[in-house]
Structure formats: C-alpha cells, structure tokens
N, CA, C and O atoms as a MOPAC input file, in Angstrom:
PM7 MOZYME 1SCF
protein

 N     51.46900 1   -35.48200 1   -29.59400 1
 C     50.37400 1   -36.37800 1   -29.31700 1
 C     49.07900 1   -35.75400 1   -29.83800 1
 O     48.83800 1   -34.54800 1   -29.77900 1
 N     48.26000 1   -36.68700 1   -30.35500 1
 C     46.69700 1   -35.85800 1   -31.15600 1
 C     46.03000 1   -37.18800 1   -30.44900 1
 O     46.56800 1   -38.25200 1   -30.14300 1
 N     44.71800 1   -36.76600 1   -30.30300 1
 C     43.93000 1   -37.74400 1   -29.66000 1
 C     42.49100 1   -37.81500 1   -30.43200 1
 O     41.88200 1   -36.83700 1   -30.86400 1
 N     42.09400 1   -39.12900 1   -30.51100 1
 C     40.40800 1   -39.17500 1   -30.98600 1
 C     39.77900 1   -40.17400 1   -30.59300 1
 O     40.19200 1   -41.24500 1   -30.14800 1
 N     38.71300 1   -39.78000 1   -30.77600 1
 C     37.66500 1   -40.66700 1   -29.85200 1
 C     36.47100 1   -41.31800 1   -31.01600 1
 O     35.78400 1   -40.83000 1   -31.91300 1
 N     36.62900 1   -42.40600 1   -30.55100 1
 C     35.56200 1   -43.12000 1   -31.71600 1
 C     34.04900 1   -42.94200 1   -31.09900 1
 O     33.59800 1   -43.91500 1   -30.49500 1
 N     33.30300 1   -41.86100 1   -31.20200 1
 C     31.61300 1   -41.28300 1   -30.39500 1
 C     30.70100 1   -42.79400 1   -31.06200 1
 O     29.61200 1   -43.08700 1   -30.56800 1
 N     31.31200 1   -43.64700 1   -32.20600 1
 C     30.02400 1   -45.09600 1   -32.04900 1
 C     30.44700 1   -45.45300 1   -31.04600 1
 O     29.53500 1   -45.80000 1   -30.29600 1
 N     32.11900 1   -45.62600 1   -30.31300 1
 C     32.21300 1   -47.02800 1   -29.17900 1
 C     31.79100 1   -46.35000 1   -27.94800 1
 O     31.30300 1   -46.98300 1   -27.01100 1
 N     32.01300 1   -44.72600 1   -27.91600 1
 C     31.68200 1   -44.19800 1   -26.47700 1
 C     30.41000 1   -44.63200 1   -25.52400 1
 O     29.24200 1   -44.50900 1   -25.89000 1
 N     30.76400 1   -45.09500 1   -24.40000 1
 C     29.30900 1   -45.50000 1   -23.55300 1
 C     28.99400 1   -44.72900 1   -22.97800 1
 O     27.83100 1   -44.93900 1   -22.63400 1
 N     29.56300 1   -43.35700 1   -22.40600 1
 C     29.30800 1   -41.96700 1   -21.71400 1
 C     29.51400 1   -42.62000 1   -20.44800 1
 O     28.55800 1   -42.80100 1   -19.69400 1
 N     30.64900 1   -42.98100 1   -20.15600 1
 C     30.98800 1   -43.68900 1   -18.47400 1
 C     31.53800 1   -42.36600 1   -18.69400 1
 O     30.58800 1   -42.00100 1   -19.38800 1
 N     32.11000 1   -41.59400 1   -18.67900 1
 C     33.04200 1   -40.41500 1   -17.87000 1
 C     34.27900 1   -40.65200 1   -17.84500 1
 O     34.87100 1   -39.63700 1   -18.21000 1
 N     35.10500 1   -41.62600 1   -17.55500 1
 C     35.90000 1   -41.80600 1   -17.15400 1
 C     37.10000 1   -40.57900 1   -17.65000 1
 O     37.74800 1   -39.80100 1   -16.94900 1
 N     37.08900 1   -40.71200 1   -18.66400 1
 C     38.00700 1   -39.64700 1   -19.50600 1
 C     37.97500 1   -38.32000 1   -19.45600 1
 O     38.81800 1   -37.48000 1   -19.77200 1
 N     36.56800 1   -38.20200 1   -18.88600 1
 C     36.42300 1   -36.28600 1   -18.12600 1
 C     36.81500 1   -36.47200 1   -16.68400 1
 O     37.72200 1   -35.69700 1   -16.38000 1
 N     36.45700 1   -37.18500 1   -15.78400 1
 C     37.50500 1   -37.32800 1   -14.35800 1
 C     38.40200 1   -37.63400 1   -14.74100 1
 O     39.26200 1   -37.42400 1   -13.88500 1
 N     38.94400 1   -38.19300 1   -15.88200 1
 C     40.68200 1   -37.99900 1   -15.54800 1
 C     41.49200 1   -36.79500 1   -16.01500 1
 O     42.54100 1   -36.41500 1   -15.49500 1
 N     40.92600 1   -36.28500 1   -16.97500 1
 C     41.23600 1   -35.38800 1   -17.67000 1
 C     40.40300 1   -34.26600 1   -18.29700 1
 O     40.19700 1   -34.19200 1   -19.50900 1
 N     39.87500 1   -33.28200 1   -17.26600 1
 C     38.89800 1   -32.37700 1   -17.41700 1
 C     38.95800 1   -31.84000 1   -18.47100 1
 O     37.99300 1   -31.92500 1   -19.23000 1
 N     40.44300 1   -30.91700 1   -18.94700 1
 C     40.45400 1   -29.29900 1   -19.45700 1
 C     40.83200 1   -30.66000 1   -20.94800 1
 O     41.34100 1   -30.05000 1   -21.88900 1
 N     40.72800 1   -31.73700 1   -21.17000 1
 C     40.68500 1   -31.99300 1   -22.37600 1
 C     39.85400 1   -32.87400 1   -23.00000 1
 O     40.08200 1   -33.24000 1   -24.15300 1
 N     38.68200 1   -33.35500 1   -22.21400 1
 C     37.58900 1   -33.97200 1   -21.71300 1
 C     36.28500 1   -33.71100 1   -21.70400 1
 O     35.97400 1   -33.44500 1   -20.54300 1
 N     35.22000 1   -33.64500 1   -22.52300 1
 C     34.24700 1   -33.66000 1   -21.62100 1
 C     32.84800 1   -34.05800 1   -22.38900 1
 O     33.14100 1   -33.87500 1   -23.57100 1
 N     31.59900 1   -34.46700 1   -22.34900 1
 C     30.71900 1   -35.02700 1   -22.43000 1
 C     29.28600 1   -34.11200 1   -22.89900 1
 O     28.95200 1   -33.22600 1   -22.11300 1
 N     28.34500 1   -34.33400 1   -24.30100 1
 C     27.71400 1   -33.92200 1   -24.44800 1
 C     26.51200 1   -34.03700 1   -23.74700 1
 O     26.04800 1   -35.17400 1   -23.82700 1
 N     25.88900 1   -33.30400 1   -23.12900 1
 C     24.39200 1   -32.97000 1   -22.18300 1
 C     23.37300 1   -34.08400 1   -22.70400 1
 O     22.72200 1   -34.79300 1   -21.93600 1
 N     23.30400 1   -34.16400 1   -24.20200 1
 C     21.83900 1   -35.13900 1   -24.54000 1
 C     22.20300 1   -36.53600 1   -24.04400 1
 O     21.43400 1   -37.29400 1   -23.45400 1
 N     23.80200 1   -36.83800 1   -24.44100 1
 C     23.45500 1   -38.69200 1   -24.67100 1
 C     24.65100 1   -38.92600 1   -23.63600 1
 O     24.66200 1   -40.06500 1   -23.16900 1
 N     25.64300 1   -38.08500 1   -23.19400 1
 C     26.75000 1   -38.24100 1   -22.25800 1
 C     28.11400 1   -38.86200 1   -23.51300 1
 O     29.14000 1   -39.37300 1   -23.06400 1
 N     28.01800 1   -38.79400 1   -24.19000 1
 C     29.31100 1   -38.87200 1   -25.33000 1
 C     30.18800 1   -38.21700 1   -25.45900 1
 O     30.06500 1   -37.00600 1   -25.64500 1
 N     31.59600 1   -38.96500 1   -25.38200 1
 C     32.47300 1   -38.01300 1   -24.89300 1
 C     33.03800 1   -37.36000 1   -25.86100 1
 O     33.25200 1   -38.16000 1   -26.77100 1
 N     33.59000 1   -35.72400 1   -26.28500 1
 C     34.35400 1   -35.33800 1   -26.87300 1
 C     35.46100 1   -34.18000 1   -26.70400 1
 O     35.33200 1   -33.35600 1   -25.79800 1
 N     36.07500 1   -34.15400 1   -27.20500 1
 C     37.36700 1   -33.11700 1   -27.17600 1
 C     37.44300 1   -31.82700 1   -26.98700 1
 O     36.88900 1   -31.14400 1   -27.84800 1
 N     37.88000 1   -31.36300 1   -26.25400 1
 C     38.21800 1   -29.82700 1   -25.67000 1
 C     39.18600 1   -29.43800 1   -26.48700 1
 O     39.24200 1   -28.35700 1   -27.07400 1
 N     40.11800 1   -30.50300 1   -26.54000 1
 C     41.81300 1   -30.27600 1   -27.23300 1
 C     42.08700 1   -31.21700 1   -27.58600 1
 O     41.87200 1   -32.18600 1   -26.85800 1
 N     42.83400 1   -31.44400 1   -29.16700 1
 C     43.00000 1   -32.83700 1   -29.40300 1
 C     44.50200 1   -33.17600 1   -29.43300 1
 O     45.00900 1   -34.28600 1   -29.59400 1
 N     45.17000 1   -31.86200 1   -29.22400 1
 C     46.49800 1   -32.03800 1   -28.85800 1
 C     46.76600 1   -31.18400 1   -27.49400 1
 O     46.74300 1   -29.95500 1   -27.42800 1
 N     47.09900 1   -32.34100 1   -26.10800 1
 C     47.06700 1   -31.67600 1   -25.43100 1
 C     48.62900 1   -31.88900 1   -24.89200 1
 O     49.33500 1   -32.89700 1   -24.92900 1
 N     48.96000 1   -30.24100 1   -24.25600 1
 C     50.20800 1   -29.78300 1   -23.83900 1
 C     51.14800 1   -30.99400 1   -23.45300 1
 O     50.72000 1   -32.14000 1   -23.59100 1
 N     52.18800 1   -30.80200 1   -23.06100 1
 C     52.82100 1   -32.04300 1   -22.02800 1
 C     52.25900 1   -32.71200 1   -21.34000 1
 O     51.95000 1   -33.89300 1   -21.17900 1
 N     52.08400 1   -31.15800 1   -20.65700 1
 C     51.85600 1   -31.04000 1   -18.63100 1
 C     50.45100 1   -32.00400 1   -18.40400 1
 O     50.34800 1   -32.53800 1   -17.30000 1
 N     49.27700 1   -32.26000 1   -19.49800 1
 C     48.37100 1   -32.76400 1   -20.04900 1
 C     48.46300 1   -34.10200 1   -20.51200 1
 O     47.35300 1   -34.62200 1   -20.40000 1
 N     49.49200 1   -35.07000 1   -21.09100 1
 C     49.65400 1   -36.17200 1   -21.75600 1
 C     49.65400 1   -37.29000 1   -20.05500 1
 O     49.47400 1   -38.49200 1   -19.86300 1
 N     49.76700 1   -36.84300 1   -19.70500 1
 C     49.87200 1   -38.61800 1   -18.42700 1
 C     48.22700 1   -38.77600 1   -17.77100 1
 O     47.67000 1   -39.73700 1   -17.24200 1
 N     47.76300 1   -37.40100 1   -18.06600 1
 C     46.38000 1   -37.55300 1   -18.06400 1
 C     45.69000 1   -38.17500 1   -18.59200 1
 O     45.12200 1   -39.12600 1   -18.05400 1
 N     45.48500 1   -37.75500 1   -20.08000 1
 C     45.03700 1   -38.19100 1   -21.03900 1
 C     45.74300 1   -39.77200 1   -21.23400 1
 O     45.21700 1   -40.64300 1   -21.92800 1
 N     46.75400 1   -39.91300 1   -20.64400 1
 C     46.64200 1   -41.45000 1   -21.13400 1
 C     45.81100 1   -42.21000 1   -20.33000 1
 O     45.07000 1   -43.14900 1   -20.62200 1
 N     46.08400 1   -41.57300 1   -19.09700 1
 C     45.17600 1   -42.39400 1   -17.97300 1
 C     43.97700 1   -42.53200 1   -18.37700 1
 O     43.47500 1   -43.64900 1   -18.25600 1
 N     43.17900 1   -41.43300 1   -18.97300 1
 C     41.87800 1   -41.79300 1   -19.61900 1
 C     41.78600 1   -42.57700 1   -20.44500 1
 O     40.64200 1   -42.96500 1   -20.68600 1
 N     42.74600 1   -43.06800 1   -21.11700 1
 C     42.64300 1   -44.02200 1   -22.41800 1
 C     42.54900 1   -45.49200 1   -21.76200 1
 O     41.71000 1   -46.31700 1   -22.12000 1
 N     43.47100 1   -45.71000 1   -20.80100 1
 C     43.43500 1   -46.56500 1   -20.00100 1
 C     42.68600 1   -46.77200 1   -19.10900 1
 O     42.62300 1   -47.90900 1   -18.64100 1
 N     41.83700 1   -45.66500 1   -18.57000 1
 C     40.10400 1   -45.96900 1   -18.22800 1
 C     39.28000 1   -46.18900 1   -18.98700 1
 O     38.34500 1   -46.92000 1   -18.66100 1
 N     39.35100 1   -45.67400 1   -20.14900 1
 C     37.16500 1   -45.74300 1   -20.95300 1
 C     37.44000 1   -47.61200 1   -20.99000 1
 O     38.32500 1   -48.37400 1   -21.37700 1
 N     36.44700 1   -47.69000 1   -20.50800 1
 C     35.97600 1   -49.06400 1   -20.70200 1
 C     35.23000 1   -49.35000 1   -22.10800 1
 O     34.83700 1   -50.49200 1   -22.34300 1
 N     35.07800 1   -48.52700 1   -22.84500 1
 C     34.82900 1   -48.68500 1   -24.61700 1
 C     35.97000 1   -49.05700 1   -25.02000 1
 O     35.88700 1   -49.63400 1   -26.10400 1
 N     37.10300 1   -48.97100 1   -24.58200 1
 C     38.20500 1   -48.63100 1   -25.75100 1
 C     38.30400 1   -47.80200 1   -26.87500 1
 O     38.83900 1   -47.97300 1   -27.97100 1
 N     37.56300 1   -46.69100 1   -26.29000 1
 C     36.80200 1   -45.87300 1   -27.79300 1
 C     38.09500 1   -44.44500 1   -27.88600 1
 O     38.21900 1   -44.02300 1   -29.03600 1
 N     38.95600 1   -43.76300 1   -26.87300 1
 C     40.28400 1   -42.95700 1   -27.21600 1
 C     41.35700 1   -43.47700 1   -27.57200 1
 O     41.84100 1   -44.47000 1   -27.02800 1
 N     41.88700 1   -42.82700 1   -28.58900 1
 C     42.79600 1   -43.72200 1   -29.09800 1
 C     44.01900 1   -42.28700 1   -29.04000 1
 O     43.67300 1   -41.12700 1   -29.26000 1
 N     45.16000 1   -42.62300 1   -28.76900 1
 C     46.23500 1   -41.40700 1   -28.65200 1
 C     46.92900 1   -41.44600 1   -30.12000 1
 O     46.98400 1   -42.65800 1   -30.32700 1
 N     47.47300 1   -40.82400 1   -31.22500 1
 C     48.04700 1   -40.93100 1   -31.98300 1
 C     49.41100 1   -40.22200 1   -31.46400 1
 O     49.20800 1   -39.15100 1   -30.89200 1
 N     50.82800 1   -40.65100 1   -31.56900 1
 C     51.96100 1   -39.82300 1   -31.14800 1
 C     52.59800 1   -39.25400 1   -32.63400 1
 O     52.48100 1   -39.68400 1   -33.78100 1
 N     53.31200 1   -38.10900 1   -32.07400 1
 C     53.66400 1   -37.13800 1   -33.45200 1
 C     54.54200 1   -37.90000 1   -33.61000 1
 O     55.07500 1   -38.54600 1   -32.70700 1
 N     54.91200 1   -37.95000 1   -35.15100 1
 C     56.06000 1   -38.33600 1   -35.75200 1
 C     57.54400 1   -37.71500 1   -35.96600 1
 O     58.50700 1   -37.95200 1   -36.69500 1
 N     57.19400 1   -36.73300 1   -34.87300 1
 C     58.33000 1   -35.55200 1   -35.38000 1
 C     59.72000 1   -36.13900 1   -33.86100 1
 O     60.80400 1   -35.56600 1   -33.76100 1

C-alpha cells in the first residue's frame, strides 16, 4: 500500500492525523495534511484507511501494491 494526498483538495480538518497519527500529520502555517510514511506497515493499513474514509476533501487516495 503507498498513499498520497492531493495538499490542493486538503481542508486541514484533521481527520487523517486522529485517525492515524505515526502516518499523519499537518503543517503549522495552513493545517495541510502530509505524510510521515507513505507506505505504511500492516499493523498501520486499517488506519490509514479509516482516514481516507474520513477527510471530507476526498483529498487521500491509497494506491495498493501490485505485487
């Protein structure tokens, strides 16, 4: 799984850093969210989806490996 975030659709709601801290989190000036890790572990993926399925932008998008 690789993950990215489109920073035009981001609205800086958070949602995606409360769901998913250690791969999550938000720049200080404008609250825009970006990546800690863009491939995150297993133990990490039900998180990160949940965030995808929170931002109310629709702005994370999950890509899954092809392997």
């Amino acid at each position: 799984m690789r993950i990215e975030i489109d920073e035009e659709k981001c609205i800086g709601a958070g949602q995606c850093v409360m769901s998913a801290p250690e791969t999550f989190d938000q720049r200080d000036e404008d609250g825009v969210a970006f990546l800690i890790e863009d491939s995150p572990t297993p133990d990490r993926q039900a998180q990160v989806r949940e965030a995808v399925t929170l931002c109310p932008a629709a702005a994370i998008t999950v890509v899954e490996d092809q392997s």
